[in-house]
mmCIF file of the N, C-alpha and C atoms, coordinates in Angstrom:
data_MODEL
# 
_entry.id   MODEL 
# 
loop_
_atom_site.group_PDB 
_atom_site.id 
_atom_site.type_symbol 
_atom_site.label_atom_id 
_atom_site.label_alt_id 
_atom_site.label_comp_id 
_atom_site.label_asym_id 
_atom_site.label_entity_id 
_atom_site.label_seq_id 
_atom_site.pdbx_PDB_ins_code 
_atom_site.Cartn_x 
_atom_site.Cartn_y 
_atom_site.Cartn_z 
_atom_site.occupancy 
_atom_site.B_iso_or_equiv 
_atom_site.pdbx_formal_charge 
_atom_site.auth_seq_id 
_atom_site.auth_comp_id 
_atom_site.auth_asym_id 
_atom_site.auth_atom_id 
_atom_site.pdbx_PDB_model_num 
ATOM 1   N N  . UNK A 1 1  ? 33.524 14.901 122.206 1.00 0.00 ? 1  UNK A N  1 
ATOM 2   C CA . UNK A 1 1  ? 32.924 16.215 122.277 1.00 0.00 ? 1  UNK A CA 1 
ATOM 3   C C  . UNK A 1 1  ? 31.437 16.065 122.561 1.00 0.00 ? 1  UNK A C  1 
ATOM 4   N N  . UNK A 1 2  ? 31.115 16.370 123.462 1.00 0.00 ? 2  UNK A N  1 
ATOM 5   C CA . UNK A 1 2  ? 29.497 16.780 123.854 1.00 0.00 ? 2  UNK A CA 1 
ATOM 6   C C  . UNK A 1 2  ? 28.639 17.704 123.263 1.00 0.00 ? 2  UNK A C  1 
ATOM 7   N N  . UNK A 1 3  ? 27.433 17.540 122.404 1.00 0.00 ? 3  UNK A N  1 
ATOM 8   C CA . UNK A 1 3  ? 26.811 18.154 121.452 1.00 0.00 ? 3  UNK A CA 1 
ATOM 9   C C  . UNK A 1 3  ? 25.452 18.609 122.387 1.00 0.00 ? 3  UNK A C  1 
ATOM 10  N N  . UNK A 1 4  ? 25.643 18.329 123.965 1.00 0.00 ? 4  UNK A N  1 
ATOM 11  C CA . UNK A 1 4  ? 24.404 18.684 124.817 1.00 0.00 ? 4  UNK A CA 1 
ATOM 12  C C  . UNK A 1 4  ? 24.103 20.410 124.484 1.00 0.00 ? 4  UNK A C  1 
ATOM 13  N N  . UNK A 1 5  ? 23.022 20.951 124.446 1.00 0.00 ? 5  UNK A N  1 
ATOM 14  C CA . UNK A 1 5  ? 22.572 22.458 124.229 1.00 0.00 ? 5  UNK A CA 1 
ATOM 15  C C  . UNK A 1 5  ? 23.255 23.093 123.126 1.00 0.00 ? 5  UNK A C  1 
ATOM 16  N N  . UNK A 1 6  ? 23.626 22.265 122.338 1.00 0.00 ? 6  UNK A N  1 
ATOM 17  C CA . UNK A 1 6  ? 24.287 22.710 120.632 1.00 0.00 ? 6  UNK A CA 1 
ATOM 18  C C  . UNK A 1 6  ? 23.265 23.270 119.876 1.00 0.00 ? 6  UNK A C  1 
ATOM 19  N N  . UNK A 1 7  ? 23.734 24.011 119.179 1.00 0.00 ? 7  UNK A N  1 
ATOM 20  C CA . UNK A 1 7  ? 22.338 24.067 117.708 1.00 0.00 ? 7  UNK A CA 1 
ATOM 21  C C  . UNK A 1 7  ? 22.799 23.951 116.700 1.00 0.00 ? 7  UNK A C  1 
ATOM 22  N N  . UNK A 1 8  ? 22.086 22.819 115.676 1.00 0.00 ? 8  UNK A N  1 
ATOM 23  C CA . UNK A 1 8  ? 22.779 22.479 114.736 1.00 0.00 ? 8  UNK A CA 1 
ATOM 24  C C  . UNK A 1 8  ? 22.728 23.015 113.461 1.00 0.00 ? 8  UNK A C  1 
ATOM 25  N N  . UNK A 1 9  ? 23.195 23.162 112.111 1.00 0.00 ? 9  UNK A N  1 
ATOM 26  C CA . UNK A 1 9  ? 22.760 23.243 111.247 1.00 0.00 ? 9  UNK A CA 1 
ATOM 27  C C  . UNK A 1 9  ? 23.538 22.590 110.110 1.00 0.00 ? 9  UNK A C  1 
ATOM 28  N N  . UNK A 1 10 ? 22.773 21.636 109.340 1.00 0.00 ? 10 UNK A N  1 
ATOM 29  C CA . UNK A 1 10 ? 22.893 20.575 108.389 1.00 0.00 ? 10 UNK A CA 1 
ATOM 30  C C  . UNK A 1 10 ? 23.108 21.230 107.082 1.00 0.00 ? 10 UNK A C  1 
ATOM 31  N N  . UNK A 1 11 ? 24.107 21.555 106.413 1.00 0.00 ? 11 UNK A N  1 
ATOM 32  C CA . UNK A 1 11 ? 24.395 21.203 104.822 1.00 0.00 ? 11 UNK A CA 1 
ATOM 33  C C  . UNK A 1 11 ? 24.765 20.086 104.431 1.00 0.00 ? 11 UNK A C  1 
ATOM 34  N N  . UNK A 1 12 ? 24.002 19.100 103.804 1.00 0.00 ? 12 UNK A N  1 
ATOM 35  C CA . UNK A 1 12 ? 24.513 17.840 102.982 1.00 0.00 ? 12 UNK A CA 1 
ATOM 36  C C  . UNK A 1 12 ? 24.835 18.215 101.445 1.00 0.00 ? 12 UNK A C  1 
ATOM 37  N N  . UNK A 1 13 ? 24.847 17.319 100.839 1.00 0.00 ? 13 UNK A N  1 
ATOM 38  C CA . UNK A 1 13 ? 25.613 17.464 99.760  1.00 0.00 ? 13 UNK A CA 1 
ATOM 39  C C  . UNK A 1 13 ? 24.691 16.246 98.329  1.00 0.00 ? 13 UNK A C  1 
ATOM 40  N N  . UNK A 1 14 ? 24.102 16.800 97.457  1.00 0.00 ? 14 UNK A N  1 
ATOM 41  C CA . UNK A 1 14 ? 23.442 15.199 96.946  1.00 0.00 ? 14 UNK A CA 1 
ATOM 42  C C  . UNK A 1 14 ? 24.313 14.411 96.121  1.00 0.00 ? 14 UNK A C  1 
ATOM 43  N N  . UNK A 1 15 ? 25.403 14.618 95.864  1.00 0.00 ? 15 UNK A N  1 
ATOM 44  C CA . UNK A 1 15 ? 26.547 13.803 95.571  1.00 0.00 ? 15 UNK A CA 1 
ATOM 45  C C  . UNK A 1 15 ? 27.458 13.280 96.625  1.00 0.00 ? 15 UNK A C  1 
ATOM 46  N N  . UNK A 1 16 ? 27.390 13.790 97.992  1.00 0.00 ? 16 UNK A N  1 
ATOM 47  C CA . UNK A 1 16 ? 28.326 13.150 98.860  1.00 0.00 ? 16 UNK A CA 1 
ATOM 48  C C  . UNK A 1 16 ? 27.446 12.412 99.968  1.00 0.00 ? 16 UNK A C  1 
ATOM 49  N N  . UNK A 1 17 ? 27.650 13.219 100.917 1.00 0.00 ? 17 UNK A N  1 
ATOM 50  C CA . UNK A 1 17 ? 26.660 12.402 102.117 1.00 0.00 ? 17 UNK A CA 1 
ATOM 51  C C  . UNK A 1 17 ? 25.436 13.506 101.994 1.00 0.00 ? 17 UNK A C  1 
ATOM 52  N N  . UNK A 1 18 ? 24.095 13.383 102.000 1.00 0.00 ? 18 UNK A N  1 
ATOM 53  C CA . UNK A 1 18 ? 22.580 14.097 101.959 1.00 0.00 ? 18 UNK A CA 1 
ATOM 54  C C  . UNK A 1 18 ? 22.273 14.187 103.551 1.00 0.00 ? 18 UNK A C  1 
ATOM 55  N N  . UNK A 1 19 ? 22.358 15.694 103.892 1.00 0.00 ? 19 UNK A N  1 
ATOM 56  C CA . UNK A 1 19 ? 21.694 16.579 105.178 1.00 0.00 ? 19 UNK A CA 1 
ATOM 57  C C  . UNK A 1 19 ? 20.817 15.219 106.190 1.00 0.00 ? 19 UNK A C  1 
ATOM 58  N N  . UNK A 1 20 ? 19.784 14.027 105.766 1.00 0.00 ? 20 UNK A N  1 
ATOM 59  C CA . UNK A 1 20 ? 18.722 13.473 106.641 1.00 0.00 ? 20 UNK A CA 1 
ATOM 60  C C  . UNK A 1 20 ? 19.416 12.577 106.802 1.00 0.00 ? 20 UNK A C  1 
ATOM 61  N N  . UNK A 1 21 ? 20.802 12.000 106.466 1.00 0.00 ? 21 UNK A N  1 
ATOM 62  C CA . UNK A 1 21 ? 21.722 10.973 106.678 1.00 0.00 ? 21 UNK A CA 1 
ATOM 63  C C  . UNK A 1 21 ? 22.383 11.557 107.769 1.00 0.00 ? 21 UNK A C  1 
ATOM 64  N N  . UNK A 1 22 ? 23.099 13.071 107.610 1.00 0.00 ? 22 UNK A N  1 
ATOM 65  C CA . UNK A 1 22 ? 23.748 13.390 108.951 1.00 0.00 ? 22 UNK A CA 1 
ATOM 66  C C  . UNK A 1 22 ? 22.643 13.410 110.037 1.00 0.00 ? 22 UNK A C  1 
ATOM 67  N N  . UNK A 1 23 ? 21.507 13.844 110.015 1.00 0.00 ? 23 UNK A N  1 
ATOM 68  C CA . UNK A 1 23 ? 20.235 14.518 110.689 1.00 0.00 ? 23 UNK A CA 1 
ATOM 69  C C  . UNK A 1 23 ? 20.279 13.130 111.341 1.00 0.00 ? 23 UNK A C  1 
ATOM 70  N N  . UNK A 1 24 ? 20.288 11.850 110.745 1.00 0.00 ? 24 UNK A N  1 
ATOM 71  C CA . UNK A 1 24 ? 19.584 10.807 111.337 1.00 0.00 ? 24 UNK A CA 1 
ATOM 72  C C  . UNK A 1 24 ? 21.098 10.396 112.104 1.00 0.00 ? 24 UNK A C  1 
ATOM 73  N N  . UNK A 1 25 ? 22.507 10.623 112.246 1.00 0.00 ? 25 UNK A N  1 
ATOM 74  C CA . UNK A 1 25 ? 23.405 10.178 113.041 1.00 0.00 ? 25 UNK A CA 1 
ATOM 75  C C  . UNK A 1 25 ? 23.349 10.814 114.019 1.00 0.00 ? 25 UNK A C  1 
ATOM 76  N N  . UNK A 1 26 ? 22.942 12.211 113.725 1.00 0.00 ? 26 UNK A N  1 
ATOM 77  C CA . UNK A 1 26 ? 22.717 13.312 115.416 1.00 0.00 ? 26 UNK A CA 1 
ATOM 78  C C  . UNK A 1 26 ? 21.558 12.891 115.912 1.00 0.00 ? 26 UNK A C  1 
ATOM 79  N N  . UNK A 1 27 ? 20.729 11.794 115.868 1.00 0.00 ? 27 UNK A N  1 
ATOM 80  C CA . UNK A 1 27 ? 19.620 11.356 116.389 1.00 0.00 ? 27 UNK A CA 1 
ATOM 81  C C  . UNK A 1 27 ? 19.609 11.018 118.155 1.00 0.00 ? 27 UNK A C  1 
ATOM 82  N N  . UNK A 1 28 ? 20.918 10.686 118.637 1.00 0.00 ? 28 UNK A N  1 
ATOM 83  C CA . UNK A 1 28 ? 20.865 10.040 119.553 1.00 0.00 ? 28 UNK A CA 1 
ATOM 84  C C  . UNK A 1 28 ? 21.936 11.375 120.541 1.00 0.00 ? 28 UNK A C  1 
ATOM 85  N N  . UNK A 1 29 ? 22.040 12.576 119.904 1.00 0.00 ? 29 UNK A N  1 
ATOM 86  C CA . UNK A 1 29 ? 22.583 13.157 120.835 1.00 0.00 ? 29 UNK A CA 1 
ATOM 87  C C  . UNK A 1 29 ? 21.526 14.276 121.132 1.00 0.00 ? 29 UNK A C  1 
ATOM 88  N N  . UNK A 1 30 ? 22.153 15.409 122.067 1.00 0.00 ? 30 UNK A N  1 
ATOM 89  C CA . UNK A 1 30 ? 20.687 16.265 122.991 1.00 0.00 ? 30 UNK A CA 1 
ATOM 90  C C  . UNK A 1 30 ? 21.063 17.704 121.993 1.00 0.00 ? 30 UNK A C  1 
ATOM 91  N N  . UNK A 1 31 ? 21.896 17.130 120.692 1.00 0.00 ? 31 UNK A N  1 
ATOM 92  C CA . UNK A 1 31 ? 21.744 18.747 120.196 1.00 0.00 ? 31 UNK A CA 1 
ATOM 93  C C  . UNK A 1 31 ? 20.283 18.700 119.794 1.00 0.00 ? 31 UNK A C  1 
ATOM 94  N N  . UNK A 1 32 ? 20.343 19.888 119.203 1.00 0.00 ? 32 UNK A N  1 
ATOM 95  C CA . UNK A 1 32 ? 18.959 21.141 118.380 1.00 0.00 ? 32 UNK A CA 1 
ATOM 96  C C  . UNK A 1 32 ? 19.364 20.936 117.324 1.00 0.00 ? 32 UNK A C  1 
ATOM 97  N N  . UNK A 1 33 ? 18.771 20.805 116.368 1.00 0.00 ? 33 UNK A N  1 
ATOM 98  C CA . UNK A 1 33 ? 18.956 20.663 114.998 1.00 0.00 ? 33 UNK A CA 1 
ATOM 99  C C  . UNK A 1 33 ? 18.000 21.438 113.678 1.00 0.00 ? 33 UNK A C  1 
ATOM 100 N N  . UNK A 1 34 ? 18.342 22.987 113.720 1.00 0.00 ? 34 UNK A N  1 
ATOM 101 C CA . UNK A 1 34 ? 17.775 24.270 113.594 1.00 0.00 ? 34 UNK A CA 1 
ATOM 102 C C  . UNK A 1 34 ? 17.651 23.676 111.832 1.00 0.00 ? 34 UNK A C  1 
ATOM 103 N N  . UNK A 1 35 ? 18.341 23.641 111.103 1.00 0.00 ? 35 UNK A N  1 
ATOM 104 C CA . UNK A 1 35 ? 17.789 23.211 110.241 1.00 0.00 ? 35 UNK A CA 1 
ATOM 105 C C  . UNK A 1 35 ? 18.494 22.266 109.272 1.00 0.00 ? 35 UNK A C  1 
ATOM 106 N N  . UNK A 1 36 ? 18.075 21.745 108.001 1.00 0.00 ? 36 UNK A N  1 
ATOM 107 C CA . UNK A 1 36 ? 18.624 20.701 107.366 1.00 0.00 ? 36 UNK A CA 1 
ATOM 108 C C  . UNK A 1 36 ? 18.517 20.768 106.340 1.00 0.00 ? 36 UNK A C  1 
ATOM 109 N N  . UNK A 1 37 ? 19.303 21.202 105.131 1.00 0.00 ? 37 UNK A N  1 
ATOM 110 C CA . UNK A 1 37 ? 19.034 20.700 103.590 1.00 0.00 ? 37 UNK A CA 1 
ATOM 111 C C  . UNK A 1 37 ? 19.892 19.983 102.867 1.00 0.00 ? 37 UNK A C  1 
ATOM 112 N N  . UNK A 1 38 ? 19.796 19.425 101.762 1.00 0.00 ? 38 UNK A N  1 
ATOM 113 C CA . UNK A 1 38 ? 20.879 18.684 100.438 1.00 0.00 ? 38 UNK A CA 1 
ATOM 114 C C  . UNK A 1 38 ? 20.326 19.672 99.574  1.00 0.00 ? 38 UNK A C  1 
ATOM 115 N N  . UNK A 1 39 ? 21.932 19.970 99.308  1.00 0.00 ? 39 UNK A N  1 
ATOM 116 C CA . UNK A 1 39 ? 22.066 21.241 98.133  1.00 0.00 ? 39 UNK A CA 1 
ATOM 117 C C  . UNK A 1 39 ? 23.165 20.619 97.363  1.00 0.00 ? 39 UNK A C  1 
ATOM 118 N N  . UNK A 1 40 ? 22.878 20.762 95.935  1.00 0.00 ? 40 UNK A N  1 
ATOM 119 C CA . UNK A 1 40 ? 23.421 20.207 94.789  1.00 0.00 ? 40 UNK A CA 1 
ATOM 120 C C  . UNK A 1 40 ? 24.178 21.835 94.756  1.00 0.00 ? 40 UNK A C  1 
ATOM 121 N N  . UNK A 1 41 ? 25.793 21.406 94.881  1.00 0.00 ? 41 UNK A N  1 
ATOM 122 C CA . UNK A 1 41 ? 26.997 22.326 94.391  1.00 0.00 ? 41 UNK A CA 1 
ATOM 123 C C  . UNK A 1 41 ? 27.493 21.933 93.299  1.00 0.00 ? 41 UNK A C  1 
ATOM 124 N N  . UNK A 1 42 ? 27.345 22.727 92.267  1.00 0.00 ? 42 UNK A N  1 
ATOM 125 C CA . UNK A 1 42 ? 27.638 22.724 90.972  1.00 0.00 ? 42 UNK A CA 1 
ATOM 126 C C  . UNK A 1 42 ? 28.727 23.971 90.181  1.00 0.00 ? 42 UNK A C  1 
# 
């Protein structure tokens, strides 16, 4: 799947995988990456 002219938006998790871990795997594709947080679900 091609993520070219995507816009992204990051929910991580601080018990599972954390938002700047996904942020940093979409590094190398041409999406947008509108925004990013780790939110503790409790």
């Amino acid at each position: 799947m091609s993520l070219l002219n995507r816009k992204i938006i990051i929910i991580g998790d601080r018990d599972g995988i954390p938002g700047p871990a996904i942020e940093e795997c979409l590094k190398g594709t041409e999406a947008e990456i509108l925004f990013s947080s780790t939110e503790c679900f409790v």
